[in-house]
N, C-alpha and C positions, 0 to 999 in steps of 0.2 A: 645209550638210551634204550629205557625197555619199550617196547611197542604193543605188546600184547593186552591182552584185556584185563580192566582196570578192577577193582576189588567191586566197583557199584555194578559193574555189568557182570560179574559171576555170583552176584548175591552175597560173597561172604562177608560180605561189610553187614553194620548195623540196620542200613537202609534199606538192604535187598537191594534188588536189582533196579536200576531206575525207568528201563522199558517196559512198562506193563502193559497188559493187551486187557482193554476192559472186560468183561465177563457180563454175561448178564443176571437177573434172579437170582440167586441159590447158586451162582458159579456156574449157571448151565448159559448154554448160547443163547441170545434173546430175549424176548420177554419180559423187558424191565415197563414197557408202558403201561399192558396186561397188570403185571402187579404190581404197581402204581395205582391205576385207576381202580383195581379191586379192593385194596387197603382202603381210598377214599369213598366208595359206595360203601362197602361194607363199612365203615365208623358211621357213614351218615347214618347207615338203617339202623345198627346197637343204639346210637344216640337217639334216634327216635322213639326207638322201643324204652329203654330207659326210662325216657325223659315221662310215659306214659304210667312208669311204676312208681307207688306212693308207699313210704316205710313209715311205720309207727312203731313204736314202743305202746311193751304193754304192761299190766304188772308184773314185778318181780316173779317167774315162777318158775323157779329151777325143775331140771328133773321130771314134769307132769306133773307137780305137786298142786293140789288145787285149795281153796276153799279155805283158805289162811293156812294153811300147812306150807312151808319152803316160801312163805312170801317176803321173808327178810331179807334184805341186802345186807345190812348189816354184821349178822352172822359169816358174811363170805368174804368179810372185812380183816375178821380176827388172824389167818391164818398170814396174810398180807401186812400187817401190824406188828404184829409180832416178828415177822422175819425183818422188818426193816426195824424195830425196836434191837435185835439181836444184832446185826450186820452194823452199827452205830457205836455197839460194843466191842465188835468183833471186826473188822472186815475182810477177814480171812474164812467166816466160818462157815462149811457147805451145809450146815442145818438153817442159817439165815439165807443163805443164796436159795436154797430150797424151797423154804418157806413165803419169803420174797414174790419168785419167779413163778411160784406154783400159784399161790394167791391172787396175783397179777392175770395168770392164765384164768385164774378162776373166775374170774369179776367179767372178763373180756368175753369170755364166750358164756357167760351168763345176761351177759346184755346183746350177745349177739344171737342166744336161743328166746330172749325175749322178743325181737324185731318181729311185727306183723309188714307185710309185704302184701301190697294189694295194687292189680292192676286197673288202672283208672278205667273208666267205659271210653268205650271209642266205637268207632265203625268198622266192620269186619273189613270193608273197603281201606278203611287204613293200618289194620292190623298186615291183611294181606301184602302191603306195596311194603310196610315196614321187614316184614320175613323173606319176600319176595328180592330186597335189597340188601340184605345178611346172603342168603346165598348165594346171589349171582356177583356179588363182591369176593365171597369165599372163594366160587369156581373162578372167577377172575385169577385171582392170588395162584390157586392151584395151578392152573395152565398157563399164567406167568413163570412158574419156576420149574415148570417140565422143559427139555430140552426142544431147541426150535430146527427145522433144518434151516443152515444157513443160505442166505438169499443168493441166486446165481449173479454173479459178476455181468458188470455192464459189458 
């Protein structure tokens, strides 16, 4: 009979090793509450701040183009149509995947250069607690995944 150490306890099995020593944050010693609780303050203050930000669309206006100049959508259709009109014929053909995929890009960040972003009014008293709770959630995170000394033995 072999007595010596089993493939799980040398790691070279699939599983690794079955005795694992937990870690803390980031593989370092410690600090898993720290960066627990920072994670959770920090979403609440993003979420708050967010929840304060209002997005619109505006007109179509690619580019800076103003004044009825670039305000069609339509024309930034054709390049999108056409590669899926080709790609129907073709499904092989990197002039439809091109035309496709570029179109596609085109429409997308043409609605995302249209987006007005405006932050609702509030009180500088809750702007503050909202910033106020982004960072000390951040520094949370942070000094949860720095190393800890380990606590002296009872």
């Amino acid at each position: 009979m072999y007595n010596g150490a089993t493939m799980s306890d040398s790691g070279a099995s699939f599983g690794g090793k079955s005795k694992r020593i937990f870690e803390g944050a980031g593989g370092t010693p410690g600090g898993v509450g720290e960066f627990v609780i920072g994670v959770l303050v920090a979403a609440v203050g993003f979420y708050m701040l967010f929840s304060h930000v209002q997005v619109h669309s505006s007109y179509w206006n690619f580019f800076g183009f103003g004044a009825g100049v670039g305000r069609s959508f339509g024309i930034s259709l054709i390049p999108l149509l056409f590669g899926i009109g080709i790609l129907f014929v073709n499904g092989k053909s990197v002039l439809g995947w091109f035309l496709s995929v570029g179109g596609l890009l085109f429409v997308l960040a043409g609605i995302l250069i249209n987006l007005d972003i405006h932050f609702r009014g509030t009180s500088l008293m809750n702007v503050l607690i909202m910033l106020a709770m982004i960072a000390a959630g951040l520094g949370l995170v942070v000094k949860g995944l720095r190393p800890h000394k380990p606590k002296p033995s009872e």
